[in-house]
N, C-alpha and C positions, 0 to 999 in steps of 0.2 A: 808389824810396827810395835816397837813398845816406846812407854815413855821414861826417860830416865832425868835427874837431875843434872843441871847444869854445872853446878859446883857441887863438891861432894859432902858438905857441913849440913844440908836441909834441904826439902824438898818444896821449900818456896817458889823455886824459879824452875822451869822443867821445859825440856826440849824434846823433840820427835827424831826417832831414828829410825828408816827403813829395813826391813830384810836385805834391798838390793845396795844400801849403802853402804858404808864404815863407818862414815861418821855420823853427828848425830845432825840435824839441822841450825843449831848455833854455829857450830863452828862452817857447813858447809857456805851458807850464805855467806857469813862475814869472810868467807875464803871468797867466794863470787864478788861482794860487793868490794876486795881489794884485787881484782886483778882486772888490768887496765885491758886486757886484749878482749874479755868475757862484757867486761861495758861497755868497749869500743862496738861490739857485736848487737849486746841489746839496745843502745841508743843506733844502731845503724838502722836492725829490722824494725824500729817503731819511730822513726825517722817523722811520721805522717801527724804524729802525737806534737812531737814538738813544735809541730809551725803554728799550734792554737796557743794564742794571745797569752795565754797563763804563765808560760814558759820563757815570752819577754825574747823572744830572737838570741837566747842562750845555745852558745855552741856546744858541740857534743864535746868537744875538748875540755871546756868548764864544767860541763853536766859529770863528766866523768873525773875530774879533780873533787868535785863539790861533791858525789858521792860516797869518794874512796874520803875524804876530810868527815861527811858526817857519821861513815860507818864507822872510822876509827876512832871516834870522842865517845858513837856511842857503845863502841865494846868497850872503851876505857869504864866507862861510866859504871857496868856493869861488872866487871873486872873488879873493880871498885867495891862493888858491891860486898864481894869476900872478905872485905876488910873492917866491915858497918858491924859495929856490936847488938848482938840478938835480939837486943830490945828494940832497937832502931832499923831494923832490917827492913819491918813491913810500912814502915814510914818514908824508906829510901825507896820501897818500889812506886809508891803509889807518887812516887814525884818524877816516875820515869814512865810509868806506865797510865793508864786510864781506862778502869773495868771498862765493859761493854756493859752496854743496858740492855734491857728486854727488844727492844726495838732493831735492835743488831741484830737478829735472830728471824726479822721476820722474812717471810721469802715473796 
């Protein structure tokens, strides 16, 4: 595994890349979370998840628009990023992102 950076300008934003993969982990997900046949998959095998109250009797039809819609605002978002001048950079993340605390960590 190593870790490399996301965009090539800084080592702010960083992603994970396997030996057995090519790509690195940004781009494989946001490949996953756009393709409609790999959602239609995972909302079918966790089919059991959905029918709890949280989820509001939302169709796997929606779940799978409403995924592919949020994963594409948020690699815009990120995308975007590249374009944030360096002084603003670590202000752009932290309105995208939100450290962990100690408390994330405990087991």
């Amino acid at each position: 595994m190593k870790i490399i950076p996301i965009f090539d300008k800084d080592n702010k934003l960083l992603s994970f890349i396997y030996e057995e993969n090519v790509v690195c982990e940004f781009e494989r997900l946001f490949d996953l979370w756009n393709d409609i046949e790999y959602l239609e998959s995972f909302f079918h095998d966790n089919e059991s998840y959905l029918r709890d109250s949280y989820w509001d009797g939302k169709s796997k039809d929606y779940l799978v628009r409403k995924t592919r819609e949020i994963a594409n605002d948020f690699e815009d978002k990120l995308i975007e990023y590249e374009n944030v001048a360096d002084d603003d950079q670590i202000r752009f993340l932290q309105e995208l992102f939100e450290p962990l605390g100690q408390s994330d960590f405990t087991t």
